[in-house]
Each structure stands twice: as C-alpha cells, then as structure tokens.
MARFIKOL-720203 format. One record per residue (C-alpha): residue in one letter; x, y, z. Coordinates in steps of 0.5 Angstrom, whole numbers, padded with zeros to 4 digits, always signed. Example, Ala and Ser with C-alpha at 12.3 -4.5 7.8 and 13.67 -1.06 7.14 Angstrom:
residues 2
a+0025-0009+0016s+0027-0002+0014
//
This chain:
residues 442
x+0001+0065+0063x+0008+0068+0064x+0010+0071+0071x+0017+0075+0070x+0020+0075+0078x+0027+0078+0079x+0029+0082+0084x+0034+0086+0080x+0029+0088+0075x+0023+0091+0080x+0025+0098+0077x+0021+0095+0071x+0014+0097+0069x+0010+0092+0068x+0003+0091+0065x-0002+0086+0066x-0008+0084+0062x-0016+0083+0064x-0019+0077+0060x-0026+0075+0059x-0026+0070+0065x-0023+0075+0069x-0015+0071+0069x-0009+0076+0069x-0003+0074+0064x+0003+0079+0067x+0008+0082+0063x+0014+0086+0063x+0016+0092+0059x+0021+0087+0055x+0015+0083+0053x+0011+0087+0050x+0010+0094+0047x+0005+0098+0050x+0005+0103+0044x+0002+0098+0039x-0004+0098+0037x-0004+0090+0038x-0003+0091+0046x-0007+0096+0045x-0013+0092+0043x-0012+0086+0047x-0013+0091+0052x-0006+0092+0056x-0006+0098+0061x+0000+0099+0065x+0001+0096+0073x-0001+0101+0078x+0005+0103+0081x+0002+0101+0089x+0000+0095+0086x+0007+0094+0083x+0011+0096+0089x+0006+0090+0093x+0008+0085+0088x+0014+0087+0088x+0015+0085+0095x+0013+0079+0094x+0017+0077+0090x+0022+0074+0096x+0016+0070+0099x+0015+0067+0091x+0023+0064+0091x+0023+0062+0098x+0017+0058+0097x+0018+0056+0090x+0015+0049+0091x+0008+0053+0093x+0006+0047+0098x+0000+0052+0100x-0003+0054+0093x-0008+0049+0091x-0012+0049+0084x-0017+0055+0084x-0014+0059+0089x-0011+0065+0089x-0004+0064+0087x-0001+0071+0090x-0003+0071+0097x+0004+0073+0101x+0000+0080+0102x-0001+0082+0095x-0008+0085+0094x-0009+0082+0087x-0011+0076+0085x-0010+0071+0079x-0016+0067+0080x-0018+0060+0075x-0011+0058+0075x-0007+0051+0075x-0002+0050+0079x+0004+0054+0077x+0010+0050+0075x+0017+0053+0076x+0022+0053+0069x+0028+0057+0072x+0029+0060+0078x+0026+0067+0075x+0020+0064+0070x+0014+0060+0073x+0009+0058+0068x+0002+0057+0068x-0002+0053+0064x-0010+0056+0062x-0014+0055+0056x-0014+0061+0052x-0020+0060+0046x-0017+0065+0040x-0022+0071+0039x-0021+0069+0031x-0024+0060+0032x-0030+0063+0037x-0032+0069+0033x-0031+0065+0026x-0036+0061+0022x-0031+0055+0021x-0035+0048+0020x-0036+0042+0015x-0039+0046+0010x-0034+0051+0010x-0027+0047+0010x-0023+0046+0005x-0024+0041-0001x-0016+0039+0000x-0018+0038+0008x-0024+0033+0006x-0020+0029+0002x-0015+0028+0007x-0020+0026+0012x-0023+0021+0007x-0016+0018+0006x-0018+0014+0013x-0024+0012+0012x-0026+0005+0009x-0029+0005+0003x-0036+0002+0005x-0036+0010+0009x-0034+0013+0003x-0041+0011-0001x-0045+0013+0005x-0042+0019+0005x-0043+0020-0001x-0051+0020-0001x-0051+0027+0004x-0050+0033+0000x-0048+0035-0008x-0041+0037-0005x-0039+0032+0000x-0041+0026-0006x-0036+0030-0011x-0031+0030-0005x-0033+0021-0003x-0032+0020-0011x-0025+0024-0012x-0020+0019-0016x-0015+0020-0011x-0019+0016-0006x-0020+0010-0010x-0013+0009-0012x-0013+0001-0008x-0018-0003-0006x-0019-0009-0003x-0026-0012-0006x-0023-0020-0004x-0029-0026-0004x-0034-0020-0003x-0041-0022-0008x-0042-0016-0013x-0048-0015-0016x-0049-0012-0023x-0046-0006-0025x-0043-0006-0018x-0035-0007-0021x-0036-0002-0026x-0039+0004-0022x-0033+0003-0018x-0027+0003-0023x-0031+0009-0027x-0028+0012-0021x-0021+0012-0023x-0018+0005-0019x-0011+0003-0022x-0010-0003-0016x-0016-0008-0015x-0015-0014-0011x-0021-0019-0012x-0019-0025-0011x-0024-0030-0010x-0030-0026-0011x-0036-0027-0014x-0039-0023-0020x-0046-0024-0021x-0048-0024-0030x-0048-0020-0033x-0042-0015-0031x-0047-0009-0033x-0054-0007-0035x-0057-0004-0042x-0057+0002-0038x-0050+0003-0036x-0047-0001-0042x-0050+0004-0046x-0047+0010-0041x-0040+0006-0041x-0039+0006-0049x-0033+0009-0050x-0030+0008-0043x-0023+0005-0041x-0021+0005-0033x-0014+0006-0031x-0013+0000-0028x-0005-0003-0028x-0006-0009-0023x-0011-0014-0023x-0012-0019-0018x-0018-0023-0021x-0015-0031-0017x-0020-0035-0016x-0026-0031-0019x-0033-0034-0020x-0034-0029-0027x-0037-0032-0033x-0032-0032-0039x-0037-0027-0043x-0037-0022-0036x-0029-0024-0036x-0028-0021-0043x-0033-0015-0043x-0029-0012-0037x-0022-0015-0040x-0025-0011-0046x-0025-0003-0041x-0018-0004-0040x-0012-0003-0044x-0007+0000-0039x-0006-0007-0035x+0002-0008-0033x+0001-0015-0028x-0005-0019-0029x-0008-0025-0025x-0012-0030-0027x-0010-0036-0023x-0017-0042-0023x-0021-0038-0028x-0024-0040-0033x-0022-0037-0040x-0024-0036-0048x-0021-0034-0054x-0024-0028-0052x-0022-0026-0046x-0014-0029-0050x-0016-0024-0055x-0017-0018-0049x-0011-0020-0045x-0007-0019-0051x-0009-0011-0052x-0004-0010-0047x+0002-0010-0050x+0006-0006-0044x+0004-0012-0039x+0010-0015-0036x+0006-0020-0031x+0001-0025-0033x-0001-0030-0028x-0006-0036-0031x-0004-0042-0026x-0009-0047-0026x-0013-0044-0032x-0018-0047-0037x-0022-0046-0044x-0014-0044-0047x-0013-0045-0054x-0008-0045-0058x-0009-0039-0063x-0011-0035-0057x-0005-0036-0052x-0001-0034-0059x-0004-0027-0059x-0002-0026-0052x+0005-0029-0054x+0006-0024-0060x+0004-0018-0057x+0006-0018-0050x+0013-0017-0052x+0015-0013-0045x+0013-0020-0041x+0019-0021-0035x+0014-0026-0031x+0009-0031-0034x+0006-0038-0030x+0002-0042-0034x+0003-0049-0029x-0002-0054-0030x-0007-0050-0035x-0009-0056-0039x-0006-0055-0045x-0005-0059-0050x+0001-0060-0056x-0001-0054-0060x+0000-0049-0055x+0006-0052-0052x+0009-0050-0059x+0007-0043-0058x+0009-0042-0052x+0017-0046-0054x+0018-0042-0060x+0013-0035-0058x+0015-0032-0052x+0019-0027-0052x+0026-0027-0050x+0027-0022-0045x+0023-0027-0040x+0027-0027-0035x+0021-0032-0030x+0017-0037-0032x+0012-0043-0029x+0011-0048-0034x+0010-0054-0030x+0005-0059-0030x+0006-0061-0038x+0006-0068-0037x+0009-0072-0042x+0007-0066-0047x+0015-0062-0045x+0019-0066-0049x+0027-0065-0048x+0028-0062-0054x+0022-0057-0053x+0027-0054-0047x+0033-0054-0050x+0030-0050-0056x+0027-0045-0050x+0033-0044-0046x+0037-0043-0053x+0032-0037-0054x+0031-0034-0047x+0038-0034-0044x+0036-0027-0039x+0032-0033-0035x+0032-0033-0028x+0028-0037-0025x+0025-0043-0028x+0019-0048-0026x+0018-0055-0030x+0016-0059-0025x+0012-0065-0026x+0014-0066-0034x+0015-0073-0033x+0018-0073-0040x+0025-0069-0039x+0031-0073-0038x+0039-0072-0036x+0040-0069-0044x+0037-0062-0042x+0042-0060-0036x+0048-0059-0040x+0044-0054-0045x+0041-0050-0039x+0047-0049-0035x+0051-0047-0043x+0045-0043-0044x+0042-0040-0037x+0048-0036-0034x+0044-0032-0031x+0039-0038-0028x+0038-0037-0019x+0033-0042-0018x+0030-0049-0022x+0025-0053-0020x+0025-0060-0023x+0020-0063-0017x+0017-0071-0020x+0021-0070-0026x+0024-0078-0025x+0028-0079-0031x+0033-0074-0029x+0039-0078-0025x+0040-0073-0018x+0047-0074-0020x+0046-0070-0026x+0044-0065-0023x+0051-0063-0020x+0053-0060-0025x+0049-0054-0024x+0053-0051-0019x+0058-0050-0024x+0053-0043-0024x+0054-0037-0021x+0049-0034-0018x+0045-0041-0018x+0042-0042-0010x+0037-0046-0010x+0034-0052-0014x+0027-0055-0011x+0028-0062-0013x+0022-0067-0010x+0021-0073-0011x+0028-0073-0015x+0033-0071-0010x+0033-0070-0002x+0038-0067+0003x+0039-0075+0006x+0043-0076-0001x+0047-0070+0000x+0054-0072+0003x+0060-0068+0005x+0063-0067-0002x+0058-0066-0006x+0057-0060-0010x+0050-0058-0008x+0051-0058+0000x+0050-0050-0001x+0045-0050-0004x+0037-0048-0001x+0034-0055-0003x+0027-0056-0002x+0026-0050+0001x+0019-0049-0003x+0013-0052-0004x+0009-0048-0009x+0012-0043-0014x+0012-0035-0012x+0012-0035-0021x+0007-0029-0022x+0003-0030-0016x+0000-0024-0014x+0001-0025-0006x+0006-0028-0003x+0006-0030+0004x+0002-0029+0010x+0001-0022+0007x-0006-0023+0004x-0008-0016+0004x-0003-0014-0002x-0001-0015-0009x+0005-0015-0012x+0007-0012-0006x+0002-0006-0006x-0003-0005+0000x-0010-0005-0002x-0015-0001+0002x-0022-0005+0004
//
C-alpha cells in the first residue's frame, strides 16, 4: 500500500480504493486513470472533497512525525484528526521524505477464484519438481495415478543414477534402464540371477538401452547375467569392470561397442586370448585401458603388444610378472607414441634396455610408473628428464627421494606421489558419488 504526501501537490484529486478486508490503498491522480475500465472494476472512486481537505492537513502532523512512535500494529494509522481510517495495517516504513510504504498481503482475485492444483499443473512443472526427488520417490510416485506414473517414468528424470552396493532382484535393473538411463554407477552391487524373467526377456526382445557410462566395479553378477546385459548395450563410451568375473561372452559383447574410449578390467578374471582380441580389434577409439593384474597369460599379452590401437594415449598394464619381457615394451611404445601416461608396475622381467626406447619413442609421455621393477638401475631412470612434458615417475621399491641429490636431474620431478593407478578408474578421490566426473543421483 502507497501513500503520496506532498504539501505542494495537495491541490491533487485522489482516489482511494475499498478492499475485501476493508483496508483502503490511496492514489493520486498521476497513479491512476479513473476513466479506465481496469480502475473502474477494481472499484476506485474518487476522494470526498472534505475527507480530501482533512487529509490534506495532516500531512504536516505525517512529516513531523515521521518515525510514528505512537502507531502501533493494528492501529488506526491516521489519527491527527483525519476521520478516515486504514485499519489491518503494519507499521508503515518511510522510503522518502514524500512516500511511505505499507506492507499487507493482497491474494490476487485470479489465484482465489482459479481452479489451479496438482491435476491441473502443467506437465513441464511436474518434471521440474521430479528432478529433486530421489528415485526411491519417484517409484512411489508413480504408483498414484496414470498421469503422475508418465511424469515419475519421464526419460529425462532417469538420466543419472547412483544404485552403488544395493541388492537388486530380478528384472529390477532391466526395468529401471527401459526408462532411458544413459549414466549408472553400480559399483559393488549385488545382482540376484537371473538378470530377468521369461516374462520380461520376452517383453525386451529387441530392446537396446541408452547407456554411455557404466560403473559395474566390484559387482557380484554371474558372467552369463554380465553378458546378457552387456548384450542390451551397444552405445557404451566408458566401461568398468574392475574385479568381475568375465567370459568370452561377455569379451564378445564389450567388443560391439566399437566407439568406446574407456575400458577399465583391473583385477579381472575369465580373460581369454580370443576374447581380449575381439575388443582390441574392434575399439580402435580407445584413449585409456587398465588391464593391471588380470591374470593373463603369454597369448594375451601378445594380443595386447601388438593389437591395441595406436591412438591409445593411457594405459595400466602392471602385474605381468615375468610375462612382459623388454622386447614386448619396446615393440608397444614403437606402435603407440601419443602415449601419455604408462603403468608397468611389478613386471619384474624389464630392465635398463627399455628406457632409451621410451624416451626416443614416447615424447609425449607425462607419467611412467616402474614400481617393484628391481631390474632397473635408479640411475638409468635419469634419463627421462630428457622429456618435455615429463613430471612424475612412481618408482617404489626401485627409487626414493633419499637417493635424490642436489644435481640430480630427477629433483623436480613428483616422485612417489601415488599409490594406486587413476588409469581408467571411474572414481578418483574422495568423490565416491561421481564416475568419470559425472554426479549420479541416488
């Protein structure tokens, strides 16, 4: 509510409005035009001329008592003589010398008489409301009506989720990636066998999911459950596997994505030769594979010295044992020179022969880890400085700080800065809610 006061303006004809709760908002004839029809509806007539005049001569009484010590809530605000009364106001606050503001709630004629409420909202507002609830609600939601289990299945509220160590029963994770997923963290999660019922097997025939980015570390699936659901997905980018138990099946299904580009299979069992050969030949696009401590044996290594792509630029080969000989290494980095960052840790077979080729052939290289490699000579290693964009070298067991020295040309260089490998991985660091950088939603 706005009350103009200026002495110089009293000449002015005002209005003033009557409300429902029987407050009175005043006007002066610069706000308002009472020839419109808008003014008219609303119910505006204008001042009384005596009632004007007494107003009018209050206006000093106002001024001079600006701060009005005496006006309290729900009292009448003009009291210096005025007969009319503005009732059920606060306490008015003064924004100029000339304007003062009062503050009372006015409901809108259009909210009071509409029949606006859930039924009626918009289906672009119910999805924005969806958006902040977990997904838990979500099914809860949508067992209310027809129309709210269209809105609680929309594909754009299932584009994230975060199923991490949960027990999922039958058909549970097939009828949640129907619903278009595209990013699933399911690190350590159990899933009961089979993956789906006859019923539901049936009803998926043909069915392919969106899914780009899989987390499935740690996972406690069956490899024939594995291979059926790696068999619905054809549009992977970043895979993860790390400590799950594989077939050549499942080699067979990883190998249909031919644009993926992130393939972690850390720790991983049931690897064959023929199967890790099909995913070699086919993901030609791959820029990171970890393949540490698989448990392969000689035939795979040689699939993996002389069939994976040269564009790779990170890999984690570590854990060969005595499988990795130097001349393996040296045909790898011959073939792949847009290496960045390799990991032969505990390849207990390599030697000092292999350095001059990676610091010839691997000009782009920033981070080489030869942890527990004992047959290379520490003083060997000082030669990799001789690269450019060389930072860091993880040498445990092989080289420490303490054998550093003043001139030595590695003393810039980040030694031993990490314990495990990041080649790959999914979730780095303390953010276990994330894969590959994308926040997933529970």
């Amino acid at each position: 509510m706005f009350l103009r006061m200026n002495e110089e303006e009293d000449d002015e004809e005002s209005y003033y409005c009557h409300s429902s709760d029987s407050s009175i908002r005043f006007f002066t004839a610069e706000d308002v035009n009472f020839n419109s029809q808008e003014i008219k509806d609303l119910g505006v007539v204008p001042l009384r001329p005596d009632v004007h005049a007494t107003l009018s001569g209050s206006i000093p009484a106002f001024e001079d008592n600006c701060k009005f010590p005496n006006i309290k809530y729900n009292e009448n605000i003009i009291e210096y003589g005025a007969p009319l009364a503005v009732e059920s106001c606060k306490r008015p606050k003064l924004v100029n010398t000339t304007t003062f503001l009062y503050r009372r709630k006015i409901m809108s004629n259009n909210l009071i008489n509409s029949n606006l409420n859930l039924a009626t909202l918009p289906d672009e507002v119910l999805l924005d409301i969806g958006r902040f609830l977990p997904y838990k609600n979500l099914c809860y939601l949508s067992e209310v009506s027809r129309r709210l289990y269209t809105v609680a299945t929309d594909e754009s509220l299932w584009q994230r989720i975060d199923l991490a160590y949960k027990k999922l029963q039958t058909d549970w994770l097939m009828n949640i990636l129907r619903r278009g997923v595209r990013v699933a963290r399911l690190t350590g999660v159990e899933i009961y066998s089979p993956l789906m019922s006859p019923t539901l097997a049936i009803e998926l025939i043909g069915f392919q999911s969106k899914l780009e980015f899989v987390d499935l570390s740690e996972a406690v699936i069956a490899p024939k459950d594995l291979e059926l659901l790696l068999s619905k997905c054809r549009l992977l980018r970043k895979l993860s596997l790390e400590a799950c138990e594989l077939s050549e099946g499942v080699c067979k299904e990883i190998a249909y994505n031919s644009n993926l580009d992130t393939l972690n299979l850390c720790m991983c069992t049931g690897i064959t030769a023929s199967g890790l050969s099909k995913i070699l030949i086919s993901c030609q696009y791959l820029d990171s594979l970890n393949i540490a401590w698989a448990s392969l044996d000689r035939a795979s290594v040689y699939e993996i010295i002389h069939h994976v792509t040269p564009k790779i630029r990170k890999l984690n080969i570590s854990g060969l044992r005595q499988d990795l000989t130097d001349k393996d290494l040296i045909k790898l980095v011959k073939r792949c020179t847009d290496l960045v960052e390799l990991d032969v840790s505990d390849c207990v077979e390599l030697t000092n022969a292999v350095i001059k080729p990676i610091v010839c052939n691997l000009t782009k290289l920033r981070s080489l880890s030869v942890s527990r490699c004992y047959k290379m000579n520490p003083a060997s290693l000082s030669e990799l400085s001789s690269l450019r964009n060389f930072s860091r070298l993880i040498a445990f067991r092989v080289i420490t700080s303490d054998m550093l020295t003043r001139d030595s040309p590695l003393k810039n260089l980040k030694l031993n800065k990490e314990f495990l490998s990041t080649i790959a991985r999914p979730t780095v660091g303390t953010k276990k809610t994330t894969v590959w950088g994308i926040k997933c939603k529970e």
